[in-house]
C-alpha positions as CSV (number, residue, x, y, z in Angstrom):
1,X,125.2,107.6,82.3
2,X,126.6,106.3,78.9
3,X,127.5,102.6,79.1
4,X,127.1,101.0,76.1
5,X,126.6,101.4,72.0
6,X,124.5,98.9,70.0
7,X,124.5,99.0,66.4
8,X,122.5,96.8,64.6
9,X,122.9,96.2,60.7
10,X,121.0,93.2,58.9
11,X,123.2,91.4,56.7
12,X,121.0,88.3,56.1
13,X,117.7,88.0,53.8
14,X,115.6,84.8,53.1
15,X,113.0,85.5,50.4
16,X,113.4,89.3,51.1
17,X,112.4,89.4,54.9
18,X,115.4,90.2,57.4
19,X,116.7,87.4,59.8
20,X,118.1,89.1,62.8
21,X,121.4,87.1,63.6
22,X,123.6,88.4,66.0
23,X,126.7,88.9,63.7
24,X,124.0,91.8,62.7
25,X,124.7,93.5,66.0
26,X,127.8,95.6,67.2
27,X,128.0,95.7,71.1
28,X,130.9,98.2,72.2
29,X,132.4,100.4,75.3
30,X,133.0,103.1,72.3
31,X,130.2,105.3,71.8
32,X,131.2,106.6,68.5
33,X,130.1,110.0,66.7
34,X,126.3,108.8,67.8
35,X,126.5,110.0,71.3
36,X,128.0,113.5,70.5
37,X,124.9,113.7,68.2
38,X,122.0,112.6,70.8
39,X,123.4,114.1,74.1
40,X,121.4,116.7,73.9
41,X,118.3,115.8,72.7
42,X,115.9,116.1,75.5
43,X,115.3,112.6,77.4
44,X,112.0,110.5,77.6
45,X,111.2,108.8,80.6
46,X,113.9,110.1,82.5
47,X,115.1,108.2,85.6
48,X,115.6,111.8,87.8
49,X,114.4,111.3,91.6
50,X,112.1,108.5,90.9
51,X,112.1,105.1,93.0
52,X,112.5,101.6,92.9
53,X,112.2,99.5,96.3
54,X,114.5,96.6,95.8
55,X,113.9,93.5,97.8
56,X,117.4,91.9,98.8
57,X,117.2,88.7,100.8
58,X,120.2,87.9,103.0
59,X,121.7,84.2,103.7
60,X,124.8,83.6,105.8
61,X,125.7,80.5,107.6
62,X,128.9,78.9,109.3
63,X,129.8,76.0,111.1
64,X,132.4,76.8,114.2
65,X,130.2,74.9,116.5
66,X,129.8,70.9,117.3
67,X,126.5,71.4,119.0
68,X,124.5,72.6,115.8
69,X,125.3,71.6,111.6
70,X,125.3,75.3,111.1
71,X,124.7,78.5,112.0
72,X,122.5,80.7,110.2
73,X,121.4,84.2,109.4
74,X,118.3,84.8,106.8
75,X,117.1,88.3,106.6
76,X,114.7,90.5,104.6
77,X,116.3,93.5,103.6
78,X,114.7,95.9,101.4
79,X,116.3,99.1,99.8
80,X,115.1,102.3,98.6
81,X,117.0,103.7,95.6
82,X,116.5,107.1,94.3
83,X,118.6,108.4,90.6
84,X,119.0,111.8,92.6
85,X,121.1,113.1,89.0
86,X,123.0,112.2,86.6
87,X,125.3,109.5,87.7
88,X,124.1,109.2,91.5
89,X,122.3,107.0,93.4
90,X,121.2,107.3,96.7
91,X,120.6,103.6,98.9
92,X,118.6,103.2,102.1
93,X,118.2,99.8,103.0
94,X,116.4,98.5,106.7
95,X,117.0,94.9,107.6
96,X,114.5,92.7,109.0
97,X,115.8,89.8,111.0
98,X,114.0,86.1,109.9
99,X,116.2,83.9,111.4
100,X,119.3,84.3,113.5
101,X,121.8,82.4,114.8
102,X,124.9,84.8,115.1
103,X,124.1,86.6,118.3
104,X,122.7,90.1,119.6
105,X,124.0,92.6,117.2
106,X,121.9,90.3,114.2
107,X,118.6,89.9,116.5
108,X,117.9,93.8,115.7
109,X,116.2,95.5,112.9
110,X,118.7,97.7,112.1
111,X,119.7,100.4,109.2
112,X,121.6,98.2,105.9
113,X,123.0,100.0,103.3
114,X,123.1,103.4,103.7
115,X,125.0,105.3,100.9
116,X,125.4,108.4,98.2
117,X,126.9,107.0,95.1
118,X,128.1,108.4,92.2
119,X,129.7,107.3,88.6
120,X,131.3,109.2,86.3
121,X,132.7,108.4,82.9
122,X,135.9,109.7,81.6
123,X,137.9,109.5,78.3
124,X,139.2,106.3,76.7
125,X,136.6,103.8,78.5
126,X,137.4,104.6,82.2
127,X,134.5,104.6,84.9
128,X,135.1,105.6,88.5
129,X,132.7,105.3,90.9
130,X,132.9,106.9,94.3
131,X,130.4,105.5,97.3
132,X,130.0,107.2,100.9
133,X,128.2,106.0,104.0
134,X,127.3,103.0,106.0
135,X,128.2,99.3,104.2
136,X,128.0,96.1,104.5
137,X,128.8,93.9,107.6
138,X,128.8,97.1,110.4
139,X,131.5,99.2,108.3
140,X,131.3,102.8,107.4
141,X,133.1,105.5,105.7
142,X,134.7,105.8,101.8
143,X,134.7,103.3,98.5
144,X,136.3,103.9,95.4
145,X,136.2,102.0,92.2
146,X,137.9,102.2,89.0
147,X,137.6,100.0,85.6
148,X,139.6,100.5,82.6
149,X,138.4,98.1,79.3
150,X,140.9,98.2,76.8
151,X,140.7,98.2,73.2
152,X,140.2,94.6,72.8
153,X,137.1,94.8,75.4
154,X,137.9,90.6,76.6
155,X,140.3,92.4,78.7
156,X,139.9,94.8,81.6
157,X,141.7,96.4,85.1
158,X,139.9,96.9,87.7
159,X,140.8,98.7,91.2
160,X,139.4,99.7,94.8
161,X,140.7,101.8,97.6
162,X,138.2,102.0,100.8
163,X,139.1,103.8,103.9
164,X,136.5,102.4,106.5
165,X,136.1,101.8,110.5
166,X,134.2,99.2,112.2
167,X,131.0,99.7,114.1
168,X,127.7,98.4,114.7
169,X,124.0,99.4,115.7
170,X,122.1,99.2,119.0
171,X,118.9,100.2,118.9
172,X,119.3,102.7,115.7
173,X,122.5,104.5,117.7
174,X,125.7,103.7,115.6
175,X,128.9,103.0,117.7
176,X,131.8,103.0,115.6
177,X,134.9,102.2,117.0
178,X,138.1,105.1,116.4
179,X,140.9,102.4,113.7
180,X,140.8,103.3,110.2
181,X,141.7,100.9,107.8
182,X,143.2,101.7,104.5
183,X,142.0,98.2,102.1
184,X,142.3,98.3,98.3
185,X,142.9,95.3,95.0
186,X,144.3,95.8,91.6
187,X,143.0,93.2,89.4
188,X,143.2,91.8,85.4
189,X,140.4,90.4,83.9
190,X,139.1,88.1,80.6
191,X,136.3,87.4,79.3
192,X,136.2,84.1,77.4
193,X,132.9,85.0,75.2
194,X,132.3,82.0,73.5
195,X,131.1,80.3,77.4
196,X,130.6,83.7,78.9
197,X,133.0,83.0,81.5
198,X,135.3,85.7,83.2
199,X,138.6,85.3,84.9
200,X,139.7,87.4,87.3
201,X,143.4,87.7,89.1
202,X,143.7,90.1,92.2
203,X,146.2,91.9,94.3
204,X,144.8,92.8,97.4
205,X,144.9,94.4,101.1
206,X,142.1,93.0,103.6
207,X,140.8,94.4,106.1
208,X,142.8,93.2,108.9
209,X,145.5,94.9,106.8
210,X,146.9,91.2,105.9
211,X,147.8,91.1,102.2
212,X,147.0,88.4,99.7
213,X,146.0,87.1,95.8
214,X,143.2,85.8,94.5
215,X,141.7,84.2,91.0
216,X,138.1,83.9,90.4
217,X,136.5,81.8,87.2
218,X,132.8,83.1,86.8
219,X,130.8,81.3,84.3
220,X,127.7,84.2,83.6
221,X,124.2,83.4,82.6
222,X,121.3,85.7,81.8
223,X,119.9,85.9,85.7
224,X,122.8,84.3,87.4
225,X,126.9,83.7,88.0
226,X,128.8,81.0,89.4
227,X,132.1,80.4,90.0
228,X,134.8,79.3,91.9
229,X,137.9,80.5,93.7
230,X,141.4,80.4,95.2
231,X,142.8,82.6,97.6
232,X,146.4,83.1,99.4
233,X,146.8,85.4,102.4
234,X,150.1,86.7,103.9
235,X,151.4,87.7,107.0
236,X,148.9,89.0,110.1
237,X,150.8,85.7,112.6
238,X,150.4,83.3,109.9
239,X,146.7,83.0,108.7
240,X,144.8,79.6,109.3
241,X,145.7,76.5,106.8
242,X,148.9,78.5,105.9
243,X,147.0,81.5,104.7
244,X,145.3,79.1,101.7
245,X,141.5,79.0,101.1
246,X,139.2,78.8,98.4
247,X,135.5,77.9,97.1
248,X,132.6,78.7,95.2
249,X,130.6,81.2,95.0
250,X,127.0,82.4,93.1
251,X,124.8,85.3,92.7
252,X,121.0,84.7,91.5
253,X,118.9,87.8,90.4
254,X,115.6,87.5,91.8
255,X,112.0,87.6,89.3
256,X,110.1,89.1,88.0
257,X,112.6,89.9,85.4
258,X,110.3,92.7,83.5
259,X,108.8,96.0,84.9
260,X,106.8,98.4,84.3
261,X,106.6,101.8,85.4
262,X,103.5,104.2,85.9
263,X,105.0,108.3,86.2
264,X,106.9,108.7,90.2
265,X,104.9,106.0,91.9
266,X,107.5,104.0,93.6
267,X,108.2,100.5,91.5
268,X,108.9,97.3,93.3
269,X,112.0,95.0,92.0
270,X,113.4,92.3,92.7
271,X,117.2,92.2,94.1
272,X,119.7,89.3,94.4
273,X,120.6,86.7,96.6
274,X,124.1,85.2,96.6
275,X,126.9,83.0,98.5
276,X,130.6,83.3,99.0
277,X,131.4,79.8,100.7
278,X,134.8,79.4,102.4
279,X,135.8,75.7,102.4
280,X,138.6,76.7,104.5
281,X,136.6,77.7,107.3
282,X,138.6,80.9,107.9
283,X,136.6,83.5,109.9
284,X,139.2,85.9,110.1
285,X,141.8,86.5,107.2
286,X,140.5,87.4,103.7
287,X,137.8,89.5,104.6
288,X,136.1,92.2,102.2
289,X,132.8,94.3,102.5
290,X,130.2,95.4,99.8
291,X,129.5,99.7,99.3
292,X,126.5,98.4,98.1
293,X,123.9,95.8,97.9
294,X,123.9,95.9,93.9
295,X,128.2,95.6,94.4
296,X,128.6,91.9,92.9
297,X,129.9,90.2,90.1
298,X,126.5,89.5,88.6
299,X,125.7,93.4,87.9
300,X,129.2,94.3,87.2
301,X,128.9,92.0,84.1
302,X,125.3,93.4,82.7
303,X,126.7,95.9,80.9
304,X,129.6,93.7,79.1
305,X,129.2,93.7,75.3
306,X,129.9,90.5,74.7
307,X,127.6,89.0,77.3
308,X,124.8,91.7,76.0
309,X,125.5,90.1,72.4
310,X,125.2,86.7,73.3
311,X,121.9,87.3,75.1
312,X,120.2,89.5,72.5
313,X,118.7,87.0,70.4
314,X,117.6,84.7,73.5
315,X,114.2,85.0,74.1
């Protein structure tokens, strides 16, 4: 699937050898005549039903209780992806249970991510991406994604609509229960290049059907983000600390950072781990779910140019 263009031109020469400097390279959404030209040359090394199993450790923790600091839940949760063609992805994830401290339904090993996913890319720098199956946090059914970059790529929309029901697993049977719930964001984005730092302003529906806004500052680095954010919810009886919460929030990409791959023998990777902390303590309002274990902020922003540029002469 077409992401990205690079271009790179040397400008610079000291005593007749090229410098690479990174005003040299052009990093852009826009493919240019280049892609018309290659898209049919025939590939080398295709990606076309081979594997990677990705290892995705899980941490959550809370603390509702008096008796204890925290709660927590550590699990190991591995993930088989398969690039079945040309744009889709097919997730099976199983989830092995370290610690828990959340109760039965955690106490299991128990089917993850479960999904078919595919991206397409349309005209004018538009991706859609449209994910089916069983997600995060016992929820199942139908995620869409859209992202539009505009000319001057700092600036991008982004949107979701999800039609999901609630359920969980006992003993590998799925009981789901019979609700629906319609849950969707429209949000404007910028990316401040010079400090690779992205800010983010969202409309959204929950998944309690309460509505709400929320702004996120992401500061990106080569194998991590962190950030903070502010949230407001409305309506659903007046949510807890007037509907009000906030935090921060991280995602770390796991090493090793290089692979190498021998013909279809299954690769192992490494995943992510990350944290969305609620200093409001609010269990209920403001909730979201994940289509997919790779569904963060940290892999949303690999393929940005202007991150790309900055990291291209880091070594």
């Amino acid at each position: 699937m077409p992401q990205i263009s690079l271009y790179y031109n040397p400008v610079a020469e000291i005593d007749s050898v090229t410098v690479a400097e990174r005003k040299d390279w052009q990093v852009s959404y826009d493919l240019g005549r280049s892609w018309k030209k290659i898209r049919k040359v025939a590939k080398v090394n295709s990606s076309l039903f081979k594997v990677d199993v990705v290892v995705y450790p899980r941490l959550m923790f809370q603390n509702y209780k008096l008796s204890r600091v925290y709660d927590i839940v550590l699990n190991a949760s591995p993930a088989i992806e398969v690039s079945l063609w040309k744009g889709m992805k097919f997730t099976g994830q199983v989830i092995f249970p370290i610690v828990n401290d959340y109760g039965r339904r955690y106490e299991q090993i128990r089917p993850g991510f479960v999904t078919l996913s595919q991206t397409v890319r349309l005209p004018h720098r538009v991706f859609l991406t449209g994910t089916v199956g069983f997600f995060e946090d016992f929820r199942s059914g139908v995620d869409l994604k859209a992202k539009y970059i505009f000319k001057d790529e700092h600036f991008w929309l982004n949107a979701r609509l999800g039609y999901t029901r609630k359920g969980y697993w006992e003993n590998w049977s799925y009981y789901h229960g019979a609700k629906w719930t319609l849950n969707g964001y429209v949000g404007a984005n910028y990316f401040w290049s010079r400090f690779n730092t992205q800010f983010s302003l969202k409309g959204e529906r929950y998944l309690l059907e309460e509505y709400g806004m929320s702004a996120e500052m992401i500061r990106h680095f080569r194998y991590a983000s962190i950030g903070f954010y502010v949230m407001k919810v409305f309506g659903k009886d007046d949510a807890a600390n007037n509907g009000l919460n906030g935090g921060f929030t991280f995602q770390i990409a796991l090493p090793p950072y290089k692979y190498k791959r021998k013909g279809y023998i299954p690769r192992v990777v490494g995943g992510d781990i990350g944290i969305r902390y609620n200093a409001g303590n609010e269990k209920q309002y403001g909730d979201w779910y994940r289509s997919n274990p790779d569904d963060n902020y940290l892999r949303d922003n690999s393929f940005n140019p202007y991150f790309i540029k900055s990291e291209l002469l880091n070594f």
